[in-house]
N, C-alpha and C positions, 0 to 999 in steps of 0.2 A: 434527581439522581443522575449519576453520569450516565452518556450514552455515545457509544460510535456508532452512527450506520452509514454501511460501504453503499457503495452502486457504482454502475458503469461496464460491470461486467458482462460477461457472456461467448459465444462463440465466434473464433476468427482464425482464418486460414493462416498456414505459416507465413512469415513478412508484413503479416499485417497490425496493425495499433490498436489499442483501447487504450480509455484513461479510467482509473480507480478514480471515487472521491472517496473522503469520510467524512461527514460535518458533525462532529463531536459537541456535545452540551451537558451542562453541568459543573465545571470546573473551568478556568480563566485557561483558555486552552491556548493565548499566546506567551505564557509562563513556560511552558514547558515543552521538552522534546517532544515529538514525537513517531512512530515506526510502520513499517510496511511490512507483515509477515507472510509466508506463503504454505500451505502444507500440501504433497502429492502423495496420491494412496499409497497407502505403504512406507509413507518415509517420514520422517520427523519434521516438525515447524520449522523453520527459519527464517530468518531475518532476510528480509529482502533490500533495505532500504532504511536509512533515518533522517531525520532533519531537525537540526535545531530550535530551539524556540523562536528565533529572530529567520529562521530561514536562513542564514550566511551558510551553516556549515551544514554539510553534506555528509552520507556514508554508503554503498553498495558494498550487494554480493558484489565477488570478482564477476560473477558471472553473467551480471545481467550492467556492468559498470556504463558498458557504450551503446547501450539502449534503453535504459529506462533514465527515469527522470524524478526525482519527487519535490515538490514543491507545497507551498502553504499560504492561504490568506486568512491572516489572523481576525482582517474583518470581517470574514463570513465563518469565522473558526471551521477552517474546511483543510485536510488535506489531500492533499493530489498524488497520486503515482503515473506518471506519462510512459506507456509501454508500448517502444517501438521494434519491428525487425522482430515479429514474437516467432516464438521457436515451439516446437511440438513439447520438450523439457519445462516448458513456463507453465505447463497445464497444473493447475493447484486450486485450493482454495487460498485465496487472499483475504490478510485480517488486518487491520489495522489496530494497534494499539499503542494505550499511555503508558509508560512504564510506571510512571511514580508510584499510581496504584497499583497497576497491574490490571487496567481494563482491557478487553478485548471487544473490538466488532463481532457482530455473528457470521460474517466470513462471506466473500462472495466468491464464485466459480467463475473462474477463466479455463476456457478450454481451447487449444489451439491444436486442429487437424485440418487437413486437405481430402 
């Protein structure tokens, strides 16, 4: 069956890095796009981030465009979010998902205070 699980998360002072992975299984997961979502208490999901199948092509929040990163290795079916310069507003749960189906990771916590 399909599956995303995230990691890499956890707590970090404002300006500082983490890297999301997702290594996804079940499905030919270099076929297909796939996305970085984020939710903060109280506010609705959004899309953080996408990346192509082939990894060429790119998309960002505005708001997170000149600090984050997402990337992909199709041979470890893994994808990556590279979150640099993190801001107290980044604090969310991060999901990773395939759209095709519409699977979702079970979500990991970034929490960014001083």
């Amino acid at each position: 069956q399909v599956k995303l699980v995230e990691s890499g998360g956890g707590d970090v002072q404002p300006g500082g890095s983490l890297r999301l992975s997702c290594v996804a299984s079940g499905f030919t997961f270099a076929s297909y796009l796939m996305r970085w979502y984020r939710q903060a208490p109280g506010k609705e999901r959004e899309m953080v981030a996408a990346i192509s199948f082939d990894g060429e092509h790119t998309s960002y929040k505005d708001s997170v465009k000149d600090r984050f990163n997402i990337t992909r290795n199709n041979a470890l079916n893994t994808v990556y979010l590279q979150m640099n310069d993190l801001k107290v507003e980044d604090t969310a749960v991060y999901y990773c998902h395939w759209p095709n189906l519409n699977y979702w990771g079970q979500g990991i916590q970034v929490t960014v205070s001083s």
